[in-house]
C-alpha positions in Angstrom: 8.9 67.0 -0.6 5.6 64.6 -0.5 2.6 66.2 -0.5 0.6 66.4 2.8 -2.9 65.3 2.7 -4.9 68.9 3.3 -5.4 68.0 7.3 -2.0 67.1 7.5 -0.3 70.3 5.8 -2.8 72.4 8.0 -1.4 71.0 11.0 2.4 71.5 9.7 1.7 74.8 8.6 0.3 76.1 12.2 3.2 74.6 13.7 5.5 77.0 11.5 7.2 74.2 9.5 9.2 76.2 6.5 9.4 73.4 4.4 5.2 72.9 4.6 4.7 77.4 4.0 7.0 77.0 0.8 4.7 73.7 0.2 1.7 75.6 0.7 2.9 79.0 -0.9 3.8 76.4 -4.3 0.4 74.7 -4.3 -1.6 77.9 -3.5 0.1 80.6 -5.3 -1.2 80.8 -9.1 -4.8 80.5 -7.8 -4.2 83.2 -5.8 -2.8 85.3 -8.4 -6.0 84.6 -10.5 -8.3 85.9 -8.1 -6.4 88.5 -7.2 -6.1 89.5 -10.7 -9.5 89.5 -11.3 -10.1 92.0 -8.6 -7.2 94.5 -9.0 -7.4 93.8 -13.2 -3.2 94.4 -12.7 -0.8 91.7 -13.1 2.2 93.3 -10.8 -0.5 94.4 -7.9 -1.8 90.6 -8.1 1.8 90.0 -7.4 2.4 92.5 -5.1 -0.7 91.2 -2.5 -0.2 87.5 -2.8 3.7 87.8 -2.2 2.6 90.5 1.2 -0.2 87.9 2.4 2.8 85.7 2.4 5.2 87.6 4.3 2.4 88.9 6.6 1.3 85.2 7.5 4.9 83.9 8.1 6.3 87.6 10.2 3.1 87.6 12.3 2.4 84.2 12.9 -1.0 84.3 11.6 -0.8 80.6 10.7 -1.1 79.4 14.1 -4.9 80.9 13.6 -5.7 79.5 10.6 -9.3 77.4 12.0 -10.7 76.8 8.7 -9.7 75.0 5.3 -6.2 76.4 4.6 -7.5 77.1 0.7 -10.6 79.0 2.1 -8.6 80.8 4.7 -5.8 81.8 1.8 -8.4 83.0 -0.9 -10.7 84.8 1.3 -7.5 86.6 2.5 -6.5 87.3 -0.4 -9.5 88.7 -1.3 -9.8 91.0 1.3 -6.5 92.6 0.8 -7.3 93.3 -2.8 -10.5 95.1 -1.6 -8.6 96.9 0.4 -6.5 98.0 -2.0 -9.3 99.5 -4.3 -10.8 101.2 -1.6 -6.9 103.1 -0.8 -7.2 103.7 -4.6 -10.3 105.9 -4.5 
């Protein structure tokens, strides 16, 4: 598939086009991974949240909300749920 320029994939991806979420899950996943990992300092947790953020954007539809730079919207995301997940841990 041809990339999308960012504006173009943003739009796509709130109109729940599969091809553009396995697009956007390709071109967003190891950077995800990284941060997560550097949060949760485990690999298979890393894993774990990226794959539900994922799932959890495509089952509930949250892409139609996305107003800000997919990358921004992804990470900070991503980031949350890994804070979350420290503060179940304690």
């Amino acid at each position: 598939m041809e990339k999308y320029p960012d504006q173009l994939l943003l739009a796509q991806f709130r109109k729940g086009n599969v091809g553009v979420f396995e697009q956007v899950y390709k071109t967003y996943y190891k950077s995800l991974i990284a941060e997560a990992y550097l949060l949760l300092q485990n690999e298979q947790e890393a894993e774990d949240q990226v794959q539900g953020l994922f799932i959890e954007i495509w089952d509930k539809k949250l892409y139609r909300n996305v107003q800000i730079a997919l990358r921004s919207y992804l990470h900070r995301s991503i980031h949350n749920r890994c804070l979350n997940v420290l503060d179940k841990q304690k």
